[in-house]
C-alpha positions in Angstrom: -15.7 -25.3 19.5 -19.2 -24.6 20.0 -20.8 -23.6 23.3 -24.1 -22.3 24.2 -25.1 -18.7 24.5 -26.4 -17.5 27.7 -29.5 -15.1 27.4 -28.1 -12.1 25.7 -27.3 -12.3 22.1 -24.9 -9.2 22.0 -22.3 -11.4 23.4 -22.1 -15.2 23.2 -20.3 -16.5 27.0 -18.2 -19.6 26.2 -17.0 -21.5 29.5 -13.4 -21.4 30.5 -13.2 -25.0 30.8 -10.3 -27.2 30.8 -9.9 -28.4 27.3 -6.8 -30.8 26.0 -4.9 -29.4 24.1 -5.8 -25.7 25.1 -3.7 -23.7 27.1 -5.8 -20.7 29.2 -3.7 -18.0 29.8 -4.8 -14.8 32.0 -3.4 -11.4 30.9 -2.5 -9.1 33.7 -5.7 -6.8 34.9 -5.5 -3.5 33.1 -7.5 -0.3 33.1 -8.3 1.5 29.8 -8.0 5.2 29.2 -10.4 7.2 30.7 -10.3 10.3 28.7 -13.3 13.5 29.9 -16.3 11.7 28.6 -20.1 11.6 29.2 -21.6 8.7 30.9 -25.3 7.1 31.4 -27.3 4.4 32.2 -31.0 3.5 31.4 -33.3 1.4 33.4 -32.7 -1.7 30.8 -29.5 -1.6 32.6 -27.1 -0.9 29.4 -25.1 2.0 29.6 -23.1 4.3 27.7 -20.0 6.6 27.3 -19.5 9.1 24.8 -16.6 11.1 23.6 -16.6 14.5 21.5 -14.1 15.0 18.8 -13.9 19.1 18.0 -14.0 19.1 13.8 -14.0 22.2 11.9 -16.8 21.7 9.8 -19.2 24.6 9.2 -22.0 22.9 7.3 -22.1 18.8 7.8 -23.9 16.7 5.4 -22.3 13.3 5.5 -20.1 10.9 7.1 -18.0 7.6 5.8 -15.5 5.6 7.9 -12.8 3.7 6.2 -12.5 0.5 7.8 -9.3 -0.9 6.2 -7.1 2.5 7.5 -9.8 2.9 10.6 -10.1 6.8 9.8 -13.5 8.7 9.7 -14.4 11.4 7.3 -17.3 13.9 6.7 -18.1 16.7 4.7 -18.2 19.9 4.7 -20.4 21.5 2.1 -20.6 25.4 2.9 -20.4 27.6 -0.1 -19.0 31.0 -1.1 -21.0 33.9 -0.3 -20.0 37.1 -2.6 -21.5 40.2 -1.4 -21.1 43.7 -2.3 -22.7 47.1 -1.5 -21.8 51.2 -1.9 -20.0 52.7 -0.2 -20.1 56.5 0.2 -17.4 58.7 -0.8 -16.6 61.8 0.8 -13.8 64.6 0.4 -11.7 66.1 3.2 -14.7 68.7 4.3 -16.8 65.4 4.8 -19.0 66.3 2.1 -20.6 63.3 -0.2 -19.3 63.5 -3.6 -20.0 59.9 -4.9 -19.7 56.1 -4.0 -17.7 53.5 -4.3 -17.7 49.4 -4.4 -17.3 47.6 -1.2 -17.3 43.7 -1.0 -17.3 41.1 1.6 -17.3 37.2 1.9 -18.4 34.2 4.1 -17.9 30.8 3.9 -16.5 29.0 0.8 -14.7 26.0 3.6 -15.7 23.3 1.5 -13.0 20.4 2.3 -13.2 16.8 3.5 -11.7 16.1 7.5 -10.5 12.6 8.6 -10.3 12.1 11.9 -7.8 9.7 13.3 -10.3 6.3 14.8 -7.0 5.4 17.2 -6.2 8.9 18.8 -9.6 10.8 17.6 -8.1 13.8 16.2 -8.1 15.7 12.9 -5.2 14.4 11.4 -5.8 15.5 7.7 -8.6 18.0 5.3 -8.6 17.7 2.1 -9.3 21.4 0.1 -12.1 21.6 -2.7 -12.0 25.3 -2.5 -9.4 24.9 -5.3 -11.8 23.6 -7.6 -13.1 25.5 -10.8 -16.9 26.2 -10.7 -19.8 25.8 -13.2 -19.7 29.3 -13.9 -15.4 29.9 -14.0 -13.5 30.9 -11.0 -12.2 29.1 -8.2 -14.0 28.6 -5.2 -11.1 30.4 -3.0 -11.9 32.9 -5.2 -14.1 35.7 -5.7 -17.3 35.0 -7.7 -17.5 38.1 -11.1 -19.8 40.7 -10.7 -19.5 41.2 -14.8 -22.7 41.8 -16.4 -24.8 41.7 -13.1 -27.5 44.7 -12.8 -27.3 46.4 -9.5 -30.2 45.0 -7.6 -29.6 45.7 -3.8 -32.0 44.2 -1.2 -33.6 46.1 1.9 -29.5 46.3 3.7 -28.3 47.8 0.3 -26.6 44.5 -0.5 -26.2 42.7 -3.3 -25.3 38.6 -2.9 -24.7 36.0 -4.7 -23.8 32.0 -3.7 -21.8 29.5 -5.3 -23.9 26.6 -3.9 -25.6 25.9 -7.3 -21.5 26.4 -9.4 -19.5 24.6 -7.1 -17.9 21.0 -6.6 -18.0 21.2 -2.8 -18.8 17.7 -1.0 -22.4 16.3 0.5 -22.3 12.9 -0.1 -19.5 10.5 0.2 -18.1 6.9 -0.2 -14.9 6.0 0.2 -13.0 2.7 -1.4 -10.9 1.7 1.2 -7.4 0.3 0.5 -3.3 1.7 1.2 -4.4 4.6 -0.8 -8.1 5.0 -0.4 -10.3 6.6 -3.2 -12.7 9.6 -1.9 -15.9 9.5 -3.9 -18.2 12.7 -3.0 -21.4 14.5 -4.8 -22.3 17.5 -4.4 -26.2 17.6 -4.4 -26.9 21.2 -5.3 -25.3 21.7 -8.7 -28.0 23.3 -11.2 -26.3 23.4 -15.4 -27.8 27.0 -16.5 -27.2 28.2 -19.4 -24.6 31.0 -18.3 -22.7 27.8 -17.4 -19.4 28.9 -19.4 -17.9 25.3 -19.0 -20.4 23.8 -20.7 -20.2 22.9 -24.4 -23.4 22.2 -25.2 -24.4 25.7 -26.6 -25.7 27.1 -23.4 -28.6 24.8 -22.8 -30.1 25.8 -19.0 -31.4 22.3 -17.5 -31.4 24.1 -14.1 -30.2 20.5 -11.9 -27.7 18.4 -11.9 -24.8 17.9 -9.9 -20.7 17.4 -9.6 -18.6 14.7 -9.1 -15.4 14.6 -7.6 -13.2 11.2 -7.3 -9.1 11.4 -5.6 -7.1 9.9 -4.0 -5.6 10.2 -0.7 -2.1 10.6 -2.0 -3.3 13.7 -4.1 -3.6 16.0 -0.7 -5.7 17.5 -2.9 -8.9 17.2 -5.6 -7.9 18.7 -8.6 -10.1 20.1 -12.2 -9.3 16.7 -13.5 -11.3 15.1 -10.5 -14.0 16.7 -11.4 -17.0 14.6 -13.3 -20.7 16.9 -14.1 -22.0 16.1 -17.3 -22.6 13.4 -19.8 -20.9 12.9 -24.0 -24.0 15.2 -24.9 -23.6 18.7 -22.2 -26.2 17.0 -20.2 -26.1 16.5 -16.4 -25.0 13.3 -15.2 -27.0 13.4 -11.9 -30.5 15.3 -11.3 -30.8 16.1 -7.6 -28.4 13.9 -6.6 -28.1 12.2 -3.0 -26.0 9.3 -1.5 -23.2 7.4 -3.1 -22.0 3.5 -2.4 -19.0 2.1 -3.6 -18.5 -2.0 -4.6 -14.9 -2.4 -3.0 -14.4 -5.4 -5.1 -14.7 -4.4 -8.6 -13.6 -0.6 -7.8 -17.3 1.0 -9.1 -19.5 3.6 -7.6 -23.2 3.8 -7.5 -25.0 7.4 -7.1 -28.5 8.0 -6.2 -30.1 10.4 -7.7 -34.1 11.7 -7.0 -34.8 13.2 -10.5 -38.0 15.5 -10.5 -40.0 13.3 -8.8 -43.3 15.2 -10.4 -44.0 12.7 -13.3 -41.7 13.9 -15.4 -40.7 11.0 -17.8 -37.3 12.6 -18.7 -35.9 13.1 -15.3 -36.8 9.8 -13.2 -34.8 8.9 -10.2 -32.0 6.8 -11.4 -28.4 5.0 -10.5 -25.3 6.7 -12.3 -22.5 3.9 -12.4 -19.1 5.3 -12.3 -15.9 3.3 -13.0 -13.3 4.7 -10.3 -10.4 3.5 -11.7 -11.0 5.7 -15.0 -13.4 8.2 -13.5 -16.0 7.7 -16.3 -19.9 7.0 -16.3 -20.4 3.6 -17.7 -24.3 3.6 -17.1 -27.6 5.3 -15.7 -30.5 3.0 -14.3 -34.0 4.6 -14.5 -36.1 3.7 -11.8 -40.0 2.5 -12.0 -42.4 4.8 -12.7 -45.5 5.3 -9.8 -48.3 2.7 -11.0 -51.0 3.2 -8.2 -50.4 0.3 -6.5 -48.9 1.9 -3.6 -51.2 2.9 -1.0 -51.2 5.9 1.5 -52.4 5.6 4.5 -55.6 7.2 3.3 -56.1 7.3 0.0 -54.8 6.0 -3.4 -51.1 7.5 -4.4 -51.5 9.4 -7.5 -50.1 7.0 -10.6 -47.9 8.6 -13.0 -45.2 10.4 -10.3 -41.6 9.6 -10.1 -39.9 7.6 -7.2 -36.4 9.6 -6.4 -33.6 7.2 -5.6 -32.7 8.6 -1.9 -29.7 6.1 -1.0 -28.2 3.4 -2.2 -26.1 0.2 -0.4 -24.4 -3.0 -2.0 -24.5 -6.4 -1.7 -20.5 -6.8 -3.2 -20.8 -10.7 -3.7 -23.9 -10.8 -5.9 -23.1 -7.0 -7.4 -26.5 -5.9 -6.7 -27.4 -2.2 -5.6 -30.7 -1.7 -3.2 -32.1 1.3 -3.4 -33.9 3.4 -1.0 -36.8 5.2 -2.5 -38.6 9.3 -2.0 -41.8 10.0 -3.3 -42.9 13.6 -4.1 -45.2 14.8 -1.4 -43.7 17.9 0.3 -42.2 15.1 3.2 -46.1 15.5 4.8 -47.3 12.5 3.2 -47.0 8.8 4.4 -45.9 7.1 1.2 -45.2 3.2 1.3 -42.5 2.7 -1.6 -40.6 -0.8 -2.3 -37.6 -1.7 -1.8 -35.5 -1.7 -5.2 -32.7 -4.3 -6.2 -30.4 -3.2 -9.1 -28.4 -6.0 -11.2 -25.4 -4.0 -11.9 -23.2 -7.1 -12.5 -20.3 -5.8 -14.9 -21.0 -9.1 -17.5 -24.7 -8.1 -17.5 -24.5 -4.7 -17.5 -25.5 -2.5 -20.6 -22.5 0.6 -20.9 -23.5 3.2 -22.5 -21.4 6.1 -21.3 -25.2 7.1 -19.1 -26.7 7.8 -22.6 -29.9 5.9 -22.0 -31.6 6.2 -19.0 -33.8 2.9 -20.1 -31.0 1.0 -21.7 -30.5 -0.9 -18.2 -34.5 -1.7 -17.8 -34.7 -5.2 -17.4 -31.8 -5.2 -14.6 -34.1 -3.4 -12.2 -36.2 -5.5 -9.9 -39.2 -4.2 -7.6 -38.4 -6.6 -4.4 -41.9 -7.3 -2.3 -41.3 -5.4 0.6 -42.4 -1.9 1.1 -41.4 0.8 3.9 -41.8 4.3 4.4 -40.7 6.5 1.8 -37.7 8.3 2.9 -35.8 5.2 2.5 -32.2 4.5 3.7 -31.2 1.0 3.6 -28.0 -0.9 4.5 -26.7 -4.4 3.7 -24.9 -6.2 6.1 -23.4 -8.7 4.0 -22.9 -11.1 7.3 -26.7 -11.2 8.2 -27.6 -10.9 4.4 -30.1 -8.4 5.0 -31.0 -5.1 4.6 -31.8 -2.6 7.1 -33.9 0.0 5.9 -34.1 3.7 7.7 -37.4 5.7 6.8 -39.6 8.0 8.0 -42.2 11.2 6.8 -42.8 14.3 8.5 -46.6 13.2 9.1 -47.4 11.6 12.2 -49.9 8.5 12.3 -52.0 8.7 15.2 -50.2 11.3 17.1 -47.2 9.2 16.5 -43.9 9.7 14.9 -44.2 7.6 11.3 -40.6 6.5 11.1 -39.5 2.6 10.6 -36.7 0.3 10.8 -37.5 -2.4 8.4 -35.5 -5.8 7.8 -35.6 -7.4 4.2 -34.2 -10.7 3.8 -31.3 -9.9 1.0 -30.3 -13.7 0.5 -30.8 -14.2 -2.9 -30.9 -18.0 -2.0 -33.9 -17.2 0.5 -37.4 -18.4 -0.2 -38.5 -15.3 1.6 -35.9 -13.2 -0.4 -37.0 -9.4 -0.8 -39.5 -9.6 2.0 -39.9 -7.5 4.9 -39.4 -10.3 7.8 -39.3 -7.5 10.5 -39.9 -3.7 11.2 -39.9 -1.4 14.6 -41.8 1.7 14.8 -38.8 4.4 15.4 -38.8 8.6 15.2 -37.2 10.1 12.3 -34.6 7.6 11.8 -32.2 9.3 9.2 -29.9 6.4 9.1 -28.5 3.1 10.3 -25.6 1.1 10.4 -25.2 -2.5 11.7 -22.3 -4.1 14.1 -23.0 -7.7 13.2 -20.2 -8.7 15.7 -21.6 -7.6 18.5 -25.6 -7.9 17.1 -26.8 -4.5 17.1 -28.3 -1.8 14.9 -27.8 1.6 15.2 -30.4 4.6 14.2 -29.7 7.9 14.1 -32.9 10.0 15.2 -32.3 13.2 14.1 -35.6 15.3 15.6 -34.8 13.4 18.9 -30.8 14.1 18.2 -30.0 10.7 19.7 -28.9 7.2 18.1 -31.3 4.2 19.7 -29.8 1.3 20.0 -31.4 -1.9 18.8 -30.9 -5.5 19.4 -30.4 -7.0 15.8 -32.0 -10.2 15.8 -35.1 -8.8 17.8 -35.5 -5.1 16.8 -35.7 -5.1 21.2 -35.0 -1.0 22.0 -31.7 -1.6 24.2 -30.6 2.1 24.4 -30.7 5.7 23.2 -27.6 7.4 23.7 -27.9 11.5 23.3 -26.1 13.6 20.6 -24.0 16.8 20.5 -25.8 18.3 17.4 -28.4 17.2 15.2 -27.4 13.4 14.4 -27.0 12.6 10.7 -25.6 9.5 10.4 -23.5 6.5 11.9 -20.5 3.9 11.5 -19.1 1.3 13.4 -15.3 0.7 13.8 -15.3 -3.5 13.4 -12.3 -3.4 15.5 -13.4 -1.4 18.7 -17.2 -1.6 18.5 -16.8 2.6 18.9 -20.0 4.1 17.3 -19.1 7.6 15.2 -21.8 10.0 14.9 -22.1 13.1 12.5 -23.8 16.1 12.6 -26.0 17.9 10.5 -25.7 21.6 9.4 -29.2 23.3 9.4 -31.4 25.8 10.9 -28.5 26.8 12.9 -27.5 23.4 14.7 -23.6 22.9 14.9 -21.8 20.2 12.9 -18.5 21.3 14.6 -18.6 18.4 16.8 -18.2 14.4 15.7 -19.6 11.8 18.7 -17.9 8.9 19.7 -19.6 6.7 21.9 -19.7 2.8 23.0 -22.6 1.1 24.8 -22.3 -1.5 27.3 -24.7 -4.7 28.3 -25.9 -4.3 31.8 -23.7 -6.2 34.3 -20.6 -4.7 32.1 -18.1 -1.9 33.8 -17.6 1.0 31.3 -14.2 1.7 32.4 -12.8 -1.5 30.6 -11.8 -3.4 34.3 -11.7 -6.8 33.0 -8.9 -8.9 32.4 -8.4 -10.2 29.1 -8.2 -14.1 29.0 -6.7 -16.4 26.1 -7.5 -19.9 25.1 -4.8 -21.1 22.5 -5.3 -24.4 20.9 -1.5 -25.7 20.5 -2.3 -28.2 17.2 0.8 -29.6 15.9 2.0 -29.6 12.4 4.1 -31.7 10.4 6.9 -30.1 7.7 5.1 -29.6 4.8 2.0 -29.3 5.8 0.3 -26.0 7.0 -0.3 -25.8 10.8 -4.0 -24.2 12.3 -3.9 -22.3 15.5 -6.7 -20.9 16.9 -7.1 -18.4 19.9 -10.5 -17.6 21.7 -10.0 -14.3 23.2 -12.4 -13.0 25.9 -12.9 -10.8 29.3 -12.9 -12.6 32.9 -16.7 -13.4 32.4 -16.0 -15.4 29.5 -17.7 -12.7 27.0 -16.0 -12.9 23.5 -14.0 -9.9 22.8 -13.8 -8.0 19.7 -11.2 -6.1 17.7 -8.0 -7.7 15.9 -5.1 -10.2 17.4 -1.6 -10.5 15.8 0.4 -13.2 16.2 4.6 -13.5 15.5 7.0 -16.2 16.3 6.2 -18.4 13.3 7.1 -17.0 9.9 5.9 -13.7 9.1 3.4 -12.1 11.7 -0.2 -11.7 11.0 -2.9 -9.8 11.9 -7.0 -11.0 12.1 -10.0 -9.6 13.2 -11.8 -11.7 15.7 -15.1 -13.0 15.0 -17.3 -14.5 17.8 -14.1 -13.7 19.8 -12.0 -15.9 18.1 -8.8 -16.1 15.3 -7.8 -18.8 13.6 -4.4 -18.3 11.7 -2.7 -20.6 9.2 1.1 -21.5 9.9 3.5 -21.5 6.5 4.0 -25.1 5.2 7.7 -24.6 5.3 8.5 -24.0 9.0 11.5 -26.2 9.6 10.8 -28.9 12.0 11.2 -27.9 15.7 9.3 -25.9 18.2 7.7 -22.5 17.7 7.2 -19.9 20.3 4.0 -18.3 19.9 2.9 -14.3 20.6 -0.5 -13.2 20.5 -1.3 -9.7 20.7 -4.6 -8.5 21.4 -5.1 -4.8 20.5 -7.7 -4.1 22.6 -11.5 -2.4 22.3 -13.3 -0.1 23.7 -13.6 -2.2 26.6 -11.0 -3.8 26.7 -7.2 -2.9 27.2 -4.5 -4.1 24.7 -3.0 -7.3 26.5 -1.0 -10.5 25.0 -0.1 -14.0 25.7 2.9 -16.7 24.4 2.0 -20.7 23.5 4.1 -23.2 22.0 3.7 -24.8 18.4 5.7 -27.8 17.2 6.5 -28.3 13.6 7.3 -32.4 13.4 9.4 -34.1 11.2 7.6 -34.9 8.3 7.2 -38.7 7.6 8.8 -40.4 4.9 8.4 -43.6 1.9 11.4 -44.9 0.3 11.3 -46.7 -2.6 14.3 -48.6 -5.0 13.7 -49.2 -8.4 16.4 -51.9 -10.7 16.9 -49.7 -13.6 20.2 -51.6 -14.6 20.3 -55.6 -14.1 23.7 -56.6 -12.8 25.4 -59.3 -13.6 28.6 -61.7 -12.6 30.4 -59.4 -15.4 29.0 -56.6 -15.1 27.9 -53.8 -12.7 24.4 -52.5 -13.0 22.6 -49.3 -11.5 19.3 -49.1 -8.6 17.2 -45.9 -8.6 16.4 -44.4 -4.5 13.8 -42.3 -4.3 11.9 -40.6 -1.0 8.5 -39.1 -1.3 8.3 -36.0 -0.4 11.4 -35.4 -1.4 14.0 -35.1 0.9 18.0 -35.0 1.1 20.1 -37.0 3.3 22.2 -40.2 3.9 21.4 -43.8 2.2 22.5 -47.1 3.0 22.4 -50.0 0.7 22.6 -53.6 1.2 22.4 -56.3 -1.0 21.8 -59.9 0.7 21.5 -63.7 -0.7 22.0 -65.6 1.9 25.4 -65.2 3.5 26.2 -63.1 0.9 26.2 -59.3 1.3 26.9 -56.3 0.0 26.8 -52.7 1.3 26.6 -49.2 -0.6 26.6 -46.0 1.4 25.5 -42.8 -0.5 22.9 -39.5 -0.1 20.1 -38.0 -1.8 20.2 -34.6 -2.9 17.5 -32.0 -2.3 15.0 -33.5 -5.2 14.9 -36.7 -3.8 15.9 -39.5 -6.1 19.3 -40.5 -7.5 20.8 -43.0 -9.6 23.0 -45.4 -7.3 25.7 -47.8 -9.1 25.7 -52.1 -7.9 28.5 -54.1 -8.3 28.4 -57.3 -10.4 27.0 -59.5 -8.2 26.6 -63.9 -8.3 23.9 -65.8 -10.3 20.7 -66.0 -8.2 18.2 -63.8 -6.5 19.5 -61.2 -4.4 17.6 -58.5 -1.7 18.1 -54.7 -1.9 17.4 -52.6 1.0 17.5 -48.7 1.7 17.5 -47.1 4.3 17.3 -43.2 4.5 18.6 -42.0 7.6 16.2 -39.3 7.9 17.0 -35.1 8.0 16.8 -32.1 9.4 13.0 -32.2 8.4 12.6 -35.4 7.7 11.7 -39.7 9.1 13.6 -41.8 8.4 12.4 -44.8 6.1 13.1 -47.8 4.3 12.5 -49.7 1.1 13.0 -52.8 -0.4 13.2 -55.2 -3.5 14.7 -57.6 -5.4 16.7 -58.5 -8.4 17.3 -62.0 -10.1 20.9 -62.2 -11.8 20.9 -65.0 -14.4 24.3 -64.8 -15.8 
């Protein structure tokens, strides 16, 4: 049913008109909770409210929402600090007669926290501090002080880290599914040659950085989770960043920034990891710098590295866009392209990561450029790719951040090209609710996310954070924006937002009733039925989130789109009528309501056909073949006319449909056959006719 859309495109209003064969069905008027939250309005008129979740996270780095089990995740990276120092020893007249070794410790939390998306509350961590590091010894435990010189600092203190040894989690990616796989990076890893789990002789490569990939079920990471260098001893990532994950064919994508000086051997590349066997099946070099690139003064220096910053896939067409870093101290105002990776598993070239140039001719430099710094997102509705970016260095006294739009539909004559772009503030991420139309950017100088309208890039809302904002996802189902923090120069991560915005005209609190429109299409045994429910608030704006229904075969549950479901009834529902239950779950916005409708299964119609497959005669008896189509079981009758003459058989067909009938012997001449099937529990009745010329 299609209906115009009033002014806004968040929502699209569809009239509550009388429509035949609809039934409109008004739920009860319900308030949603109203837990302690903070509330605002700008002058645009769209408002906000926005709820804080305490985590115990002491250094945030990243966040990933799993939308299949609606539970959000971040990180939290903070290593072990080992410190020791001397303590003076004296004897029972207080007088100094040596020293002894004292230690201390901080930190060493690393663990991943999911956060329930239905009650927002921890609900599960998951430990890395059980991990082996680089150099031996487990993260829960104390780092060796074997073979280190005393060298105290101005305190008389000795320290040393585990941030370049251990496994703990920056980036993640998680595949979602009844037992989701956590993929997470940890970006500071440097292979030295004191590295005593390396068997490489003791090479000291100074970068890299580990790998770990579990499973929910496991609690736990374990050792053999843990993924950090290639066949040869080498690292598999060099300054690694963000990770993606393909949830169709199970793979994950790294991104890692290399040296980003013009050093050949360590370009910013792609490491392509098989989840299912933890291994690397490829690395994917990026360009080098060719001077075509301009500042904006000045020509970029040719020669220098792009680092892959981030990386997003388009699942369908297995293609991985990249977001790009240049190496300028974060001062400079790069332009960088947008990069599109063909890592198609029948195209691509597995190596084990071997060859950093074995997967060349799969890379693709798209037209568009942004703002190094680049972040981009697919949103595999709108096919295209929102880019985040932005440099330190101001342009005219203004902030140099972007929001870009490629057009990623590879069917698109403008495919690759930038085809829109805001100016923003240091927008350090985005994420897109294509339901609803919007973008979201998390500023992290201005520590709010800004709002945008999708289709316009029009600035609808900035809604403040609780810490420095990192990043953001959208729960499909309630519209609910998550927000997490970033751990640095003292800023708190201990806190994860949760916020929704609201179009103007559009109560906060959720005081609308829910309304239903349930097209009631009938179905015939057999044949699959189609119902389709349009599921708004009192104003006629489509709601989001998921509806169930029951009553007909086994229930099902669908997330709405444009407000509306459409489910598919099972072919076998016996013939009679159905009562209906539609369950909305309810949004952010909305509260949970539900509604009943009738759907009639009819008797599925029937052909009968007889067949002579014996020739009776005056002697001798001969046989007729009844078939229905579609098979169906049931009484028969028979009757064989000539003239005056008649005859009458009664029998039934068996569940496939056909069966072999005996005729008695019957005069010389031509004779009528008729059958009739009386119909069933699921079936017409029919009839079927023919005739049969006995010549002796």
């Amino acid at each position: 049913m299609k209906v115009n859309s009033t002014a806004t495109t968040r929502w699209r209003h569809r009239g509550l008109t009388a429509v035949t064969g609809f039934a409109l069905v008004a739920a009860p008027l319900a308030l949603a909770p109203q837990p302690a939250q903070a509330e605002g309005e700008e002058e645009s008129g769209w408002s906000y409210q926005v709820e804080s979740v305490d985590t115990p996270i002491s250094q945030g780095y990243q966040s990933a929402f799993d939308p299949v089990n609606r539970k959000f995740y971040r990180t939290d990276a903070q290593a072990r600090s080992d410190v020791r120092f001397r303590e003076t020893v004296y004897d029972s007249n207080e007088q100094e007669i040596g020293w002894k070794w004292g230690y201390s410790t901080t930190g060493g939390a690393a663990k991943l926290v999911e956060v329930d998306a239905k009650t927002k509350t921890v609900s599960k961590q998951f430990d890395y501090t059980n991990l082996t590091r680089l150099n031996g010894g487990r993260e829960n435990q104390a780092q060796s002080w074997a073979g280190i010189a005393w060298s105290p600092n101005g305190q008389g203190q000795q320290s040393q880290s585990s941030l370049r040894t251990h496994f703990s989690p920056n980036g993640l990616a998680i595949d979602p599914s009844a037992d989701p796989t956590f993929v997470s990076v940890h970006v500071r890893q440097q292979m030295t040659g004191n590295d005593i789990t390396q068997t490489n002789g003791g090479a000291n490569y100074g970068y890299g950085g580990g790998i770990v990939i579990f499973n929910k079920s496991q609690g736990a990471p374990t050792d053999a989770d843990r993924l950090w260098k290639l066949a040869d001893g080498s690292p598999i990532l060099d300054n690694a960043r963000q990770v993606a994950v393909n949830t169709v064919t199970n793979k994950a994508y790294v991104a890692s920034m290399g040296a980003k000086n013009g050093n050949a051997n360590r370009p910013g590349h792609l490491t392509v990891i098989d989840l299912a066997t933890k291994t690397v099946e490829a690395r994917i070099a990026l360009p080098l710098r060719d001077g075509a690139f301009n500042q904006v003064s000045g020509d970029l220096t040719a020669g220098q590295n792009y680092g892959a910053l981030d990386v997003t896939i388009d699942e369908e067409n297995e293609i991985a866009y990249t977001g790009l870093i240049v190496s300028n101290g974060g001062g400079g105002t790069f332009k960088v392209p947008v990069i599109a990776v063909d890592v198609s598993d029948a195209n691509l070239v597995k190596d084990g990561g071997a060859d950093l140039h074995a997967n060349d001719a799969k890379v693709d430099v798209l037209p568009a450029t942004v703002t190094h710094n680049a972040r981009p997102v697919f949103d595999a509705d709108t096919k295209r790719i929102y880019v985040a970016s932005y440099s330190n260095q101001t342009v005219e006294g203004q902030a140099n951040g972007q929001i870009s739009v490629v057009d990623g539909d590879t069917s698109s004559a403008t495919y690759g090209t930038v085809i829109d772009s805001v100016q923003a503030n240091y927008i350090n991420s985005v994420a897109v609710d294509s339901e609803r139309g919007i973008v979201y950017a998390a500023d992290n100088s201005a520590n709010v996310v800004r709002a945008y309208d999708a289709d316009t890039l029009e600035p609808l809302i900035a809604v403040p954070g609780s810490g420095r904002v990192n990043d953001v996802a959208v729960d499909e189902v309630t519209g609910e924006v998550w927000v997490g923090m970033f751990s640095f120069s003292g800023t708190s991560a201990a806190t994860t937002d949760v916020f929704r915005i609201f179009e103007p005209g559009v109560e906060p609190h959720g005081n609308d009733a829910v309304e239903f429109e349930v097209a009631n299409t009938t179905s015939s045994y057999g044949t699959a039925g189609r119902t389709t429910v349009l599921v708004t608030d009192e104003d006629g704006r489509e709601a989001t989130g998921n509806l169930t229904i029951s009553g007909a075969g086994a229930a099902q549950t669908v997330k709405l789109k444009r407000g509306e479901a459409t489910f598919t009834l099972p072919s076998t529902l016996a013939a009679k009528a159905y009562a209906l239950t539609f369950s909305y779950g309810g949004n952010s916005q909305l509260t949970a309501a539900g509604t009943t409708a009738t759907h009639t299964v009819a008797k599925a119609a029937t052909r009968t056909t007889v067949k002579v497959a014996t020739v009776p005669t005056s002697k001798k008896a001969g046989k007729v073949t009844v078939t229905t189509s579609p098979k169906a079981s049931g009484k028969i009758t028979i009757v064989l006319t000539k003239g005056s003459s008649r005859k009458t058989i009664i029998s039934a067909l068996p569940s496939a449909g056909t069966r072999s009938v005996a005729v008695p012997k019957l005069a010389k001449g031509t004779w009528k056959i008729t059958v009739t099937y009386a119909g069933g529990a699921n079936h017409k009745a029919s009839t079927g006719t023919t005739t049969v010329k006995v010549v002796k």
